[in-house]
C-alpha positions in Angstrom: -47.8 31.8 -94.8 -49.0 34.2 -92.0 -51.4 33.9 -89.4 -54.1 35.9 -91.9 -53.3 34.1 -95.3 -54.5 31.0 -93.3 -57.1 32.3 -91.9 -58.6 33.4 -95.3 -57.7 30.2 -97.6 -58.0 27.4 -94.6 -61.8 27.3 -94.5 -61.3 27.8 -98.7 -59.5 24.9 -99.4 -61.9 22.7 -97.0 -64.4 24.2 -99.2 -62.7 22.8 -102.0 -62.4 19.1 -100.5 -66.3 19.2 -100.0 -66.5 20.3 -103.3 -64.4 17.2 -104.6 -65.6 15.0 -102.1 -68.9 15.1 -103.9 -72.3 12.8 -103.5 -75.3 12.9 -100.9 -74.4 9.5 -100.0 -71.2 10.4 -98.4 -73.2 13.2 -96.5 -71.8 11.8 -92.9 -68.3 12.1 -93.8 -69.1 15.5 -95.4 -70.8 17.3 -92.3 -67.4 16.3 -90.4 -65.0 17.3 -92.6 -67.0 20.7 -92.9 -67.4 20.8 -89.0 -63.5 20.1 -88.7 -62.8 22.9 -91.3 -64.4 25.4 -89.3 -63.4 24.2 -86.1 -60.0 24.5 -87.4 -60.4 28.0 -89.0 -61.6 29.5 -86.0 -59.0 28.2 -83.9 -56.5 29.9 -86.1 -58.0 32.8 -85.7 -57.4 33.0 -81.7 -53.5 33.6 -82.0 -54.7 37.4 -83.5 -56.1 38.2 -80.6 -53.9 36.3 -78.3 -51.0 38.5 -80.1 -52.8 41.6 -80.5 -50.7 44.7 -79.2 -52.8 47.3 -77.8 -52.2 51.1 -77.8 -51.1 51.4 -81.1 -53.2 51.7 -84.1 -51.2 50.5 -86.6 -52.1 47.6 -88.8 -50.8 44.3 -87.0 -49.9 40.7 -88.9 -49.3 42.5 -91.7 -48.2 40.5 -95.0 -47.3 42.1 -98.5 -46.8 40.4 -101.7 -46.4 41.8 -105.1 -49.9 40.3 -107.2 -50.4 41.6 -110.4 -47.1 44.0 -110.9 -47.7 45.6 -114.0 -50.9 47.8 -112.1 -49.1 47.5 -109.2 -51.6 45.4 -107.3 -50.6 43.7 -104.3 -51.8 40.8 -102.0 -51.6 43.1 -98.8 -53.4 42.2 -95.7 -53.3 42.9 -92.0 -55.8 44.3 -89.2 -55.8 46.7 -86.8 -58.6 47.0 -83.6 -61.1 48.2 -86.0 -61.2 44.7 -88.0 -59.6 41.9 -85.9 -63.2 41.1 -84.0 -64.8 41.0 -87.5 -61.9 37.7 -88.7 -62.8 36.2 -85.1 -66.6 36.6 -85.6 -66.6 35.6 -89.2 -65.0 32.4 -88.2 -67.2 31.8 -84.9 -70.5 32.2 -86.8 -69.0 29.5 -89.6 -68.7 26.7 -86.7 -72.8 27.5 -85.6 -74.1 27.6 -89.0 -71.8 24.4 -89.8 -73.6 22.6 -86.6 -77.1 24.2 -87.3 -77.5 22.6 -90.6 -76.3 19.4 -89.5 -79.0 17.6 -89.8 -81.4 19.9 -91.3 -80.0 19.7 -94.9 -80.1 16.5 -96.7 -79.6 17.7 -100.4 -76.4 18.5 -101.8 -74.8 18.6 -98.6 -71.1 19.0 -100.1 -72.3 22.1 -101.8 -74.1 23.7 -99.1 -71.2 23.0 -96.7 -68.4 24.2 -98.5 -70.7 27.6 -100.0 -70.3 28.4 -95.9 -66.7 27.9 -95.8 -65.6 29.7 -99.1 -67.8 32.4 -97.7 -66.3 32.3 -94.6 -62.8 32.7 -95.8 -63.7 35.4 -98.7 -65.2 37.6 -95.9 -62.2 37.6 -93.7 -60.6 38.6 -96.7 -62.7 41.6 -97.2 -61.4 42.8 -93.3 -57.7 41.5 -93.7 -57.4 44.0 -97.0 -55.3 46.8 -97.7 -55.2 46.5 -101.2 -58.2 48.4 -102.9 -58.5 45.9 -105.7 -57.6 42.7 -103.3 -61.1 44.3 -101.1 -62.9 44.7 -104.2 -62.2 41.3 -105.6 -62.7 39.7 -101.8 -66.2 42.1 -101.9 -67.4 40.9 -105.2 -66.7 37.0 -104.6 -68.5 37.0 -101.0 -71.4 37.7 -103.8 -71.5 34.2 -105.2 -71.3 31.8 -102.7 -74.5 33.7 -100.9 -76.3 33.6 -104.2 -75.9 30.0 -104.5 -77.0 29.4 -101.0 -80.3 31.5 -101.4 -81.1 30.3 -104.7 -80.7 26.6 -104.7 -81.8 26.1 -100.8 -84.1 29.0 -100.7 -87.8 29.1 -100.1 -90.8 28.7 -102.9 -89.6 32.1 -104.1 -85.5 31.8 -103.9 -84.9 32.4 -107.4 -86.8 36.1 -107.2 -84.7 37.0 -104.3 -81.4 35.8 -105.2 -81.6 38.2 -108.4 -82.9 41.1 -106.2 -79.8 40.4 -103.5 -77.3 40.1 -106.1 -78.3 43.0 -108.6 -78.9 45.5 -106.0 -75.6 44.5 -104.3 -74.0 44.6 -107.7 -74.9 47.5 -109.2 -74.0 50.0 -106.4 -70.5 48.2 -105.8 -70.1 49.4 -110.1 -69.1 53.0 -109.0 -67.1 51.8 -105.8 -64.6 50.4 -108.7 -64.7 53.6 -110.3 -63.8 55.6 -107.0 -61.2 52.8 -106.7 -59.9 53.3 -110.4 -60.0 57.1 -109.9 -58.0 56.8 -106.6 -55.5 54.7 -108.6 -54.3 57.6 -111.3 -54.6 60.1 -108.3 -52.3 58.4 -105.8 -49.7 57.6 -109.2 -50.9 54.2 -109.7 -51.1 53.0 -106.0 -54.0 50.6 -104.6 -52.5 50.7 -101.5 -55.9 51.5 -99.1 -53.4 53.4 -95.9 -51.9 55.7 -98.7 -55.0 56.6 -99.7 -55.9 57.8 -96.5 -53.2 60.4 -96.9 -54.2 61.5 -100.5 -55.2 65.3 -100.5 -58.2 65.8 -102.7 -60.6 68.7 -103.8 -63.8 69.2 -101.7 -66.0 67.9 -105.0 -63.5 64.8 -105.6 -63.9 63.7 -101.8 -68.4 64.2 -102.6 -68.0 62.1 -105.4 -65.9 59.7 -104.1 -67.9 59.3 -100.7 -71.4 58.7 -102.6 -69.7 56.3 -105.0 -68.5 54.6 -102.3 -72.1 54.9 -100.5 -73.8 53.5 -102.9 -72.3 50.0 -102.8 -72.1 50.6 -98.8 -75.5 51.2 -98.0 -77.1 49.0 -100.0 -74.8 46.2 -97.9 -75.2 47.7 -95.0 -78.6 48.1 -95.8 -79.4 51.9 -94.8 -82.8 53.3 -95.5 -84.7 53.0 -98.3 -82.4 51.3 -99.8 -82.8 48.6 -97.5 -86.1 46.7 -99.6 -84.2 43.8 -100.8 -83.1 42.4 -97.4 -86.8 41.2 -96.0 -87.3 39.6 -99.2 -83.8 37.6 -99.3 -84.0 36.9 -95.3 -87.4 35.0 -96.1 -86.4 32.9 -99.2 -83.1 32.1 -97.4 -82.1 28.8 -95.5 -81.7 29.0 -91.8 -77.8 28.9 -91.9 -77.6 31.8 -95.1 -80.1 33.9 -93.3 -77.4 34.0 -89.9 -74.7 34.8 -92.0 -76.1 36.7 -94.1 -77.6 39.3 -91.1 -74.4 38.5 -88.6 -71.3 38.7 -91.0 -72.4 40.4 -94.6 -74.2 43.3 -93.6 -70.8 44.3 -91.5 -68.9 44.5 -94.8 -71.0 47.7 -95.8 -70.4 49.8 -91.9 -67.1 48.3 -92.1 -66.1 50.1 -95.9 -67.5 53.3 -94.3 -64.8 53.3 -91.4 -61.7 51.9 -93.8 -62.8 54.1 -97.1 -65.6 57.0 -97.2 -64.5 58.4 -93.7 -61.0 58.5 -93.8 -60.4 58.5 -97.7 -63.2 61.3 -97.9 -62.9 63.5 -94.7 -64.2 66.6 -95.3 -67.2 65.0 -96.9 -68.1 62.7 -94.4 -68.5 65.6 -91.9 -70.4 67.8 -94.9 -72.6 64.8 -95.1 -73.0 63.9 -91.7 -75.8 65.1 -90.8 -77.6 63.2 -94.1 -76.4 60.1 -92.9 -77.5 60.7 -89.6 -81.3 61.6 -90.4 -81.1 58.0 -92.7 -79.7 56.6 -89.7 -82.6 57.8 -87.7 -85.0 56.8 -90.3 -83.8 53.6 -90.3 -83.9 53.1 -86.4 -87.5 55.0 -86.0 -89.6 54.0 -89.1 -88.1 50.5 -89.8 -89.0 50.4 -86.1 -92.3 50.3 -86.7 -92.5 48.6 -89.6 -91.1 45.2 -87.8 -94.2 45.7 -85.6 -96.6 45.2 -88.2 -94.7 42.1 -89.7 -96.8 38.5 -89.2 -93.8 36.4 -90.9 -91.0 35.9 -88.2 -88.3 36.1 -90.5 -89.5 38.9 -91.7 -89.9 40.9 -88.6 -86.5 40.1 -87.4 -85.1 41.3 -90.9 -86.2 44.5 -90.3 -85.1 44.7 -86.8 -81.5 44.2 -88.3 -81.9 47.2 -90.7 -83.4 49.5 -87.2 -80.3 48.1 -85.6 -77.7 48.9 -88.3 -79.1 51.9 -88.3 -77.3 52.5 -84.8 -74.4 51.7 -86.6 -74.6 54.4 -89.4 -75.7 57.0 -86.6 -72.2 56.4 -84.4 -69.9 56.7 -87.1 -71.2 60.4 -88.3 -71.9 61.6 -84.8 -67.5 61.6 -85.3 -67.1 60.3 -81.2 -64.8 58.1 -79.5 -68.1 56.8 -77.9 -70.2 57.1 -81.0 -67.9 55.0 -83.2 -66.8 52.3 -80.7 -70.2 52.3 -79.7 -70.9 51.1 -83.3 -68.5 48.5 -83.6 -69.6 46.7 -80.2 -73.1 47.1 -81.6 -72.1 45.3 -84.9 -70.4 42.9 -83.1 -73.1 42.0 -80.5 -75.7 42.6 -83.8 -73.6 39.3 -85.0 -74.2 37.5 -82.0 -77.8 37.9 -81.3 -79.7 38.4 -85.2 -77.5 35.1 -85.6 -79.2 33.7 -82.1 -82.8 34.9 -83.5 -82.3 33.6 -86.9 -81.3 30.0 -85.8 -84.6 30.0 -82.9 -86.6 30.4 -86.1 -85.1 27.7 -87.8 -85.6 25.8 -85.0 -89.3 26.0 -84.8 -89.8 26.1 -89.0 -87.9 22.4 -88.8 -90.5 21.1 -86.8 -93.7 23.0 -88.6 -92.4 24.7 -91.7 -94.3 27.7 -90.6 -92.4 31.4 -90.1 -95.9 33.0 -89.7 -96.4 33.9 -86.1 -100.1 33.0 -85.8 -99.5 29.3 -86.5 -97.9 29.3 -83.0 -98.9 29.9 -79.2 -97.6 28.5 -76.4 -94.4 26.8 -77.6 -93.0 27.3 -73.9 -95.5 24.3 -72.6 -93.8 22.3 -74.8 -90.8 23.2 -75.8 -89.2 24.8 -72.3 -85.9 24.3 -72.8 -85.8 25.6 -76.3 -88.0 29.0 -74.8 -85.6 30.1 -72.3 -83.0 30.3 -75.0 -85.4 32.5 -76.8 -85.9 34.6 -74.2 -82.4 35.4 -73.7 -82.1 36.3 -77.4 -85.1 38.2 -77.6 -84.2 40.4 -74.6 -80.5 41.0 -76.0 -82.5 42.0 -79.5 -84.4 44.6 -77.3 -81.2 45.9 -75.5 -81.4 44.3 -72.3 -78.6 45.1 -69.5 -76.3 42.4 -69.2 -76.7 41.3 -72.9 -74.5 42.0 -75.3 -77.5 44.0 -77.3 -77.4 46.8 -74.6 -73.3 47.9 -74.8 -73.3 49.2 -78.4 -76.3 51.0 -78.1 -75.9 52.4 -74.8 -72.6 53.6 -76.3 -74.1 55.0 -79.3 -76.6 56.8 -77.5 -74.4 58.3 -75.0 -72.3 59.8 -78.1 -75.0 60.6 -80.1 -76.7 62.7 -76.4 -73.1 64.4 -76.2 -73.5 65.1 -79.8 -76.8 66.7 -80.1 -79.7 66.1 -77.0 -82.3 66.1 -79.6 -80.5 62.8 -81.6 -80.0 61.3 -78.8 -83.3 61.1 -77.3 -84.8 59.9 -80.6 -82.1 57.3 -80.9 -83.1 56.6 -77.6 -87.2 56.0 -78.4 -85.8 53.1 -80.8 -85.5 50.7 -77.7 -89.0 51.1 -76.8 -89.6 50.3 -80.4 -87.4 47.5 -80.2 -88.7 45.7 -76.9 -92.4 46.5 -78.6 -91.9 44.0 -81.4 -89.5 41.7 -80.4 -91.6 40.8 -77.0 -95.0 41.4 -78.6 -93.7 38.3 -81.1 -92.0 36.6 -78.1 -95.8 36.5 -76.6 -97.7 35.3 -79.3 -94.9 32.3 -80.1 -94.0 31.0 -76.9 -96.5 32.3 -74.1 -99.8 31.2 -73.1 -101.8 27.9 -73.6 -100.6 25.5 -76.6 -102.4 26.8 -79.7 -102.9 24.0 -81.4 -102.0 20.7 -82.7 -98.5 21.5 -84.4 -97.5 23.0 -81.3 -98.7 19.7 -79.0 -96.8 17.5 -80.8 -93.3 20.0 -80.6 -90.4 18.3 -79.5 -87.4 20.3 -77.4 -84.5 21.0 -78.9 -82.0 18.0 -79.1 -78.6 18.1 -78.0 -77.4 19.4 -81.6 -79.1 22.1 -80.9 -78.7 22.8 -77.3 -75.4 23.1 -78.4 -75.9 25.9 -80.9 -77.8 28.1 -78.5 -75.4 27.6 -75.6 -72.5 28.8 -77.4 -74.8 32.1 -78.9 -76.0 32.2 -75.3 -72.7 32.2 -74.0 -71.3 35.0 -76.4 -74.3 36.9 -76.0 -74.1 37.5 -71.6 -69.7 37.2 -72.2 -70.2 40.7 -74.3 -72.8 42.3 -72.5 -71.2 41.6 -69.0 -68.0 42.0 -70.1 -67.6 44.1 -72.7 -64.0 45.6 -71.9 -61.9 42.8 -73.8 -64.0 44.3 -77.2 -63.3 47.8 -75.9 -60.0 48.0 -75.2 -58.6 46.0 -78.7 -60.3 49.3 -80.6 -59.9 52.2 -78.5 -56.5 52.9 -80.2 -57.7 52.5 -83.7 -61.1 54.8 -83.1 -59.5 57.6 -81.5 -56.7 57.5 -84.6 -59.8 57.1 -86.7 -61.5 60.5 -85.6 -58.2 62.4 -85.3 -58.0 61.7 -89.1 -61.3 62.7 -89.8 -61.2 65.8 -88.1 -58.6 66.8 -90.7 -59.2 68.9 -93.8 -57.3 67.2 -96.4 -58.3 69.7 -99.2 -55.3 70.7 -100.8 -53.6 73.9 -99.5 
């Protein structure tokens, strides 16, 4: 079994023991056989980077096995610099959220626990793929475990938003399977994702295909406006679902642009380039503002992760080396530090069961420890030098200026946006005198948690200080990218 296969179906099967392992009353022995799972799946996940060749863009650790023959289906998998950082960060958020609900959940622990690692293994699937109808069955099943964590440890209204999550995300990945069937009978019955890439197609086959594919895309990734169901599911959600669910899921939708509408549909990614880029704008402007109205934490920081996706979106159409790199350190760092923000706020809604930001003040008298973390995270949310929230979008700016002026300046407004809410909440939470009696009686975090926000802390200042071991592993793979893009593949 390669190096991928195991990183995909270890964390699965230690699902599957926490599963069997079964009641509340073996919780202890639960929480460390989940904590060893993940420990373990991350770990294996280190040799892909350690063995990583770089200056070439072809797809590395590749393995190939025939699946479902008759259709010509195979179990094909393998990354290139484009997806590796994805399978490392997938496995690196499992261990946090593994050690973040240590002690927080108390009810059907087993379940909860192995929901994180089937998830966990089921996304690396999704960015190990080169089989259309392996992504689409790894796409789907990410779908169910997420559901299952919203709806049974959700808030008063989980139920509400576990339908809206999983019927919006359902219904637009509908016509991605039939682009994916359509591709099939094109290609003479291949599913293979790289020969697609090479597939000449008509100008209104490449339209279709690139807003069938859009459709189950943007609603993942989640663009503007079809971005209304992830406030609603970020709210209802447990601590741990809501840092997966911003850090890992909302990847998979940028991360089918780059591997299917760009290079599968080239000529109408650059048609529709500048559409996507006034959404992306959208996004970063207006949802902006919107976050600055919010008075529910949660909800505030959702919408911050739609306005920074929305960087995302903007560096892949602006079609630059910058521009797209730019976007993949910024979904990257975007896993790091919505992750970081999501977990502070469980923190504090552990110890008050309040997100509402009025019902604090002054949590830094009492909780100092737990506020300088906070800081950190808030100031990598607004872009700060020297976090890893400034690279990507100092990258995607700098492409998007070199692409247009005009784009790049109001790509550029969206970090005074950006510092506006996310300090303007750090104020009313944390500074000034203790509010009142909840906060008085806040204790700081315990080691459990220390531990948590060191390790988000540590990734956080690693990537934004250092930000050339991200760089270098995809250079390869985004200039090959764009050189594929550029090309007409209308047949001559």
């Amino acid at each position: 079994m390669g190096l991928l296969s195991l990183a995909i179906w270890t964390p699965i099967v230690f699902g599957v023991i926490l599963l069997a392992i079964g009641r509340d009353s073996q919780a202890r022995a639960v929480r460390w056989v989940a904590l060893i799972g993940s420990v373990v799946s991350f770990l294996i996940t280190l040799p892909l980077y350690k063995g990583f060749e770089l200056g070439t863009s072809a797809m590395q650790f590749v393995e190939k096995y025939t699946w479902i023959e008759r259709f010509n289906v195979h179990y094909h998998l393998g990354v290139d610099g484009i997806s590796l950082w994805f399978v490392l960060l997938t496995a690196f958020i499992n261990v946090i959220v593994v050690i973040a609900g240590w002690e927080v959940i108390t009810r059907k622990v087993n379940q909860y626990m192995a929901a994180f690692l089937i998830l966990s293994g089921l996304m690396i699937g999704v960015f190990s793929a080169l089989d259309g109808i392996l992504f689409y069955v790894f796409f789907e099943a990410t779908l169910i475990p997420m559901y299952l964590i919203i709806g049974i440890w959700g808030g008063p209204n989980k139920i509400y938003a576990a339908f809206k999550f999983f019927l919006y995300t359902l219904m637009g990945s509908l016509l991605t399977l039939i682009a994916l069937i359509y591709l099939y009978t094109a290609s003479n019955g291949s599913f293979d994702i790289l020969a697609w890439h090479q597939l000449p197609l008509s100008g209104t086959v490449q339209t279709l295909l690139f807003f069938a594919f859009f459709a189950a895309f943007a609603v993942k990734v989640p663009m503007w406006p079809v971005h209304t169901w992830l406030p609603d599911v970020h709210v209802e959600a447990p601590t741990g679902g809501s840092a997966v669910l911003a850090a890992i899921m909302l990847k998979l939708g940028a991360y089918g642009f780059l591997r299917f509408s760009m290079p599968i549909a080239p000529d109408a990614a650059r048609e529709w380039g500048t559409f996507m880029i006034v959404l992306s704008l959208v996004a970063v402007i207006y949802v902006g503002l919107v976050a600055m109205v919010q008075q529910d934490m949660k909800k505030l920081v959702a919408y911050s992760s739609v306005a920074h996706m929305g960087f995302v979106t903007l560096g892949f159409f602006i079609f630059n080396p910058l521009g797209v790199s730019g976007a993949i350190v910024q979904m990257i760092a975007h896993g790091f530090v919505s992750a970081a923000m999501f977990l502070s706020i469980g923190v504090l809604y552990d110890r008050v069961h309040s997100r509402e930001i009025a019902s604090y003040g002054g949590v830094v008298n009492t909780m100092p420890k737990f506020a300088a973390f906070a800081l950190l995270f808030s100031m990598a949310n607004c872009g700060l030098p020297g976090t890893a929230g400034f690279v990507g979008e100092w990258m995607v700016i700098l492409g998007a200026v070199k692409f247009n002026f005009w784009i790049g300046a109001l790509a550029a407004s969206a970090l005074i946006f950006g510092a506006a809410y996310t300090l303007w909440m750090f104020k009313r939470v944390y500074l000034g005198p203790v509010a009142n009696d909840d906060v008085k009686e806040l204790t700081d975090i315990n080691s459990r948690e220390f531990l948590v926000m060191a390790l988000l802390a540590i990734a956080v200042l690693y990537m934004g200080l250092f930000p050339k071991p991200f760089t270098d592993v995809m250079d390869t793979s985004v200039v090959d990218l764009l050189k594929h893009v550029a090309l007409s593949k209308l047949p001559q």
